[in-house]
mmCIF file of the C-alpha atoms, coordinates in Angstrom:
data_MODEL
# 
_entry.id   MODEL 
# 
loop_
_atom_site.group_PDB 
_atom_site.id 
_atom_site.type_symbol 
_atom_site.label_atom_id 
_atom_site.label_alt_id 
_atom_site.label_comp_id 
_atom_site.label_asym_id 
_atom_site.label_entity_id 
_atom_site.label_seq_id 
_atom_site.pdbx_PDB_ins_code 
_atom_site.Cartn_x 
_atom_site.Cartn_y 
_atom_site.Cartn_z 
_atom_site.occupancy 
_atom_site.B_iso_or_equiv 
_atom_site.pdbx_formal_charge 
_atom_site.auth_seq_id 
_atom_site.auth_comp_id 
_atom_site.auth_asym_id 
_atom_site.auth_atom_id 
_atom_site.pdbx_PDB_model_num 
ATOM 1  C CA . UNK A 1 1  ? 0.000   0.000  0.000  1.00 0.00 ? 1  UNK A CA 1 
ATOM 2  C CA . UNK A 1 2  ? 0.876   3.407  -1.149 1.00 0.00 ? 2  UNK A CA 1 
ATOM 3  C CA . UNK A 1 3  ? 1.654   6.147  1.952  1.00 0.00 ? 3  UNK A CA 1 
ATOM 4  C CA . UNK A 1 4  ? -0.388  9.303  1.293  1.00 0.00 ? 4  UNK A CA 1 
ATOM 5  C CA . UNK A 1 5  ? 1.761   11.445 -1.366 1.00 0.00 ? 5  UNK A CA 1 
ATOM 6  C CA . UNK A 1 6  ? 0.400   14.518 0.690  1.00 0.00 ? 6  UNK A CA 1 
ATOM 7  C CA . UNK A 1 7  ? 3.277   17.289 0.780  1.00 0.00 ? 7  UNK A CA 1 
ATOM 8  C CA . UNK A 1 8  ? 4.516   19.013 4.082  1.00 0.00 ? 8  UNK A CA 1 
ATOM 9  C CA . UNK A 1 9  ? 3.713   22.150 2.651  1.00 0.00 ? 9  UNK A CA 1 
ATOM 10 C CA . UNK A 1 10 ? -0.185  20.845 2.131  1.00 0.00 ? 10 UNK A CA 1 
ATOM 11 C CA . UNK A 1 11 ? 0.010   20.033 5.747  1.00 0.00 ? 11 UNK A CA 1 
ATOM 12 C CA . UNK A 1 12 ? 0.339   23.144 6.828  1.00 0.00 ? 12 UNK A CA 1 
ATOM 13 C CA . UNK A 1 13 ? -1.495  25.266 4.955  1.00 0.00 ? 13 UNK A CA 1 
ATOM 14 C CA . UNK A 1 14 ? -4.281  23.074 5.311  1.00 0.00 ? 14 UNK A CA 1 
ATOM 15 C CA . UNK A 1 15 ? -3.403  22.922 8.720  1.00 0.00 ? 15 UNK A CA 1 
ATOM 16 C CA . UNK A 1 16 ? -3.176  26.882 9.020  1.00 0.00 ? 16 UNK A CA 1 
ATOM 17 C CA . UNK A 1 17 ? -6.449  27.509 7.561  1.00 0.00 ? 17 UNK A CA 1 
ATOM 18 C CA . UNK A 1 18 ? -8.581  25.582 9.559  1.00 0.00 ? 18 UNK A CA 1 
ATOM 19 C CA . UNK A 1 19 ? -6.705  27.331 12.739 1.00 0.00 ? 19 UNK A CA 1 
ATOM 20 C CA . UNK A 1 20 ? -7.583  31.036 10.931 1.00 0.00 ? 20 UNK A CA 1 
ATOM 21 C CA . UNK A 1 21 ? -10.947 30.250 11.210 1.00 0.00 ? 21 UNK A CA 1 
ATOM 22 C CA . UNK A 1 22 ? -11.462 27.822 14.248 1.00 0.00 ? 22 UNK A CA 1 
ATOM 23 C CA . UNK A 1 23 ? -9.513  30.573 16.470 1.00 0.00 ? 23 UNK A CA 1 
ATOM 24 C CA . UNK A 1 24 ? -11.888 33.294 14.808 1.00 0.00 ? 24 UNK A CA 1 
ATOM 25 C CA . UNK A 1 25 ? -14.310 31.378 15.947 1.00 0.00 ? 25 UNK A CA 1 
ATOM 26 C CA . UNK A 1 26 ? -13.224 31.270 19.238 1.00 0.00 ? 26 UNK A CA 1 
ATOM 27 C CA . UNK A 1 27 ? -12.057 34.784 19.636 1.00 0.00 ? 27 UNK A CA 1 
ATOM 28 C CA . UNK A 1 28 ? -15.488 36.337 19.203 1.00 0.00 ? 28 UNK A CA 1 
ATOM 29 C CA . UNK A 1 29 ? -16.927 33.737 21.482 1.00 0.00 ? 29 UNK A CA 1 
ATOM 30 C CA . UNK A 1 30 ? -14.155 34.716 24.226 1.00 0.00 ? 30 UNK A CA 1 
ATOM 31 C CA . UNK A 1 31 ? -14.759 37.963 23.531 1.00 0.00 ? 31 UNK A CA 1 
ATOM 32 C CA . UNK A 1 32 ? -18.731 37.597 23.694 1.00 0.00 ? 32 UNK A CA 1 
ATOM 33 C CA . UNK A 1 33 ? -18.159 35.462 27.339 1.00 0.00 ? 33 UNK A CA 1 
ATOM 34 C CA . UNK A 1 34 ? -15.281 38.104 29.417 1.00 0.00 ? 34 UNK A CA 1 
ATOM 35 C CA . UNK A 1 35 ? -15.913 41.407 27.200 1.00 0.00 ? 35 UNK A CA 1 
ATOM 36 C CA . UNK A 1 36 ? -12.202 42.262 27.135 1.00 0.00 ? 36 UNK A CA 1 
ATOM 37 C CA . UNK A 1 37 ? -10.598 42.012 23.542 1.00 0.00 ? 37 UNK A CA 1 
ATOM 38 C CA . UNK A 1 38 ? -7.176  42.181 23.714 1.00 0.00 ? 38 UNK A CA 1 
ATOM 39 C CA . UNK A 1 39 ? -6.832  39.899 26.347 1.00 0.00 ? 39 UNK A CA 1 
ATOM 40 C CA . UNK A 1 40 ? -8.917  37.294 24.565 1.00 0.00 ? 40 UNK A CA 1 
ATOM 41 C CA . UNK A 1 41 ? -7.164  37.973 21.174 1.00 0.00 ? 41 UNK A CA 1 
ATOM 42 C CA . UNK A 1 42 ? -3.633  37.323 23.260 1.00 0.00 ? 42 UNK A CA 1 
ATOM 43 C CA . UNK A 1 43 ? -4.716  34.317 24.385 1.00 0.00 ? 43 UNK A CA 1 
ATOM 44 C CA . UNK A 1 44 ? -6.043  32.732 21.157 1.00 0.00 ? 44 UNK A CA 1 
ATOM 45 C CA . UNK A 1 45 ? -2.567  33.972 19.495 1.00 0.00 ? 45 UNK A CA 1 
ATOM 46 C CA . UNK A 1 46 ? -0.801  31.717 21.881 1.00 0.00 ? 46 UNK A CA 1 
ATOM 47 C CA . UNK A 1 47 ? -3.068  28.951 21.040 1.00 0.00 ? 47 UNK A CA 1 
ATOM 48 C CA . UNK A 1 48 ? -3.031  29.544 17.445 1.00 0.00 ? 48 UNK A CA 1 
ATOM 49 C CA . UNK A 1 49 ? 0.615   28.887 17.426 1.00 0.00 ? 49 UNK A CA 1 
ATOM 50 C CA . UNK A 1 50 ? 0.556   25.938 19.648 1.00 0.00 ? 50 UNK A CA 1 
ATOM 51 C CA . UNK A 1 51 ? -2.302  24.063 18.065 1.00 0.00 ? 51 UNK A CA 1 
ATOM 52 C CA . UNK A 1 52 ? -0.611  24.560 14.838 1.00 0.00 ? 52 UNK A CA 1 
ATOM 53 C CA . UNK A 1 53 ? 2.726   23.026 15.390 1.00 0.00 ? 53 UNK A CA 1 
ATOM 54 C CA . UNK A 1 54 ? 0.284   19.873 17.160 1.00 0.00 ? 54 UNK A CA 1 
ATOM 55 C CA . UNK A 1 55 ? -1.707  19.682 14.219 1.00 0.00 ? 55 UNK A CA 1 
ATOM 56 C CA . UNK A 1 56 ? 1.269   19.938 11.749 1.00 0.00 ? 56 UNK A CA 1 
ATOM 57 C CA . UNK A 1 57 ? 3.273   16.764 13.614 1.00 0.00 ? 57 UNK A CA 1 
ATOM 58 C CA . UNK A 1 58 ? -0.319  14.822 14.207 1.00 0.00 ? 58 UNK A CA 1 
ATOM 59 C CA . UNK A 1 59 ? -1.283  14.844 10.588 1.00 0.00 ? 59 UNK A CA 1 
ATOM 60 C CA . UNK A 1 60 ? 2.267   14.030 9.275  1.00 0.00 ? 60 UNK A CA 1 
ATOM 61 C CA . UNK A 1 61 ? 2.416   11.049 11.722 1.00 0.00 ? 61 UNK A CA 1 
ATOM 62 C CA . UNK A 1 62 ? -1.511  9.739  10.251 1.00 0.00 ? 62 UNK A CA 1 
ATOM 63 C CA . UNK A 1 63 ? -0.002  10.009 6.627  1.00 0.00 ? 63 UNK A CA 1 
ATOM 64 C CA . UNK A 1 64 ? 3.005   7.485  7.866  1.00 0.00 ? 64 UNK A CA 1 
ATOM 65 C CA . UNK A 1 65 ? -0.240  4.994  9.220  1.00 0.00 ? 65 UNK A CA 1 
ATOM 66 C CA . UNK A 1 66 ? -1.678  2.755  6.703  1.00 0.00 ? 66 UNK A CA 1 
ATOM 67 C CA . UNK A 1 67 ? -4.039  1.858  9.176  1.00 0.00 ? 67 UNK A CA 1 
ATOM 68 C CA . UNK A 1 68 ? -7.652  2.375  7.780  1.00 0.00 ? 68 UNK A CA 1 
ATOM 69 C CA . UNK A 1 69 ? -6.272  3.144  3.945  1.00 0.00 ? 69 UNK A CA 1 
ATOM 70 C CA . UNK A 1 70 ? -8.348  1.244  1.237  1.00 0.00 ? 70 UNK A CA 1 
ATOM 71 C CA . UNK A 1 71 ? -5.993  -0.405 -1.276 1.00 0.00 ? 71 UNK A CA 1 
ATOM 72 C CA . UNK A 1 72 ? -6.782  0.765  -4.954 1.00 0.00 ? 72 UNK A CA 1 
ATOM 73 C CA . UNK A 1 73 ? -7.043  -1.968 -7.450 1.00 0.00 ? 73 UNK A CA 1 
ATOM 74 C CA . UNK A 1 74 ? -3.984  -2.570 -9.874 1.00 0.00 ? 74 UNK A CA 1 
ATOM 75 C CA . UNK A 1 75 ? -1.819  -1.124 -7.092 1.00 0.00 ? 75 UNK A CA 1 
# 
């Protein structure tokens, strides 16, 4: 079976994109809950960063596992 041709660089952007929006997300519910906006928008900076880097190392590890991968006929 074939590992997942995905490129590092497809990683991340995927991986930043989702984390642009998710943390938006976020921010204006933190914002809605304590009312103070640069606090909040600290905060989900910090995470941003963090839960990048995780999601950048998790994803390359899944591409490694053939665990749950179909095998394509003729392959």
């Amino acid at each position: 079976m074939k590992a997942d041709s995905s490129a590092p660089k497809r990683t991340l952007v995927k991986g930043s994109s989702f984390e642009v929006l998710s943390n938006l997300v976020g921010l204006w519910m933190a914002y809605l809950w304590f009312g103070n906006f640069g606090c909040c928008l600290a905060f989900t900076g910090v995470c941003f960063a963090v839960k990048l880097v995780l999601f950048y190392f998790h994803e390359r590890l899944w591409h490694q596992c053939c665990w749950g991968k179909t095998q394509q006929p003729g392959k």
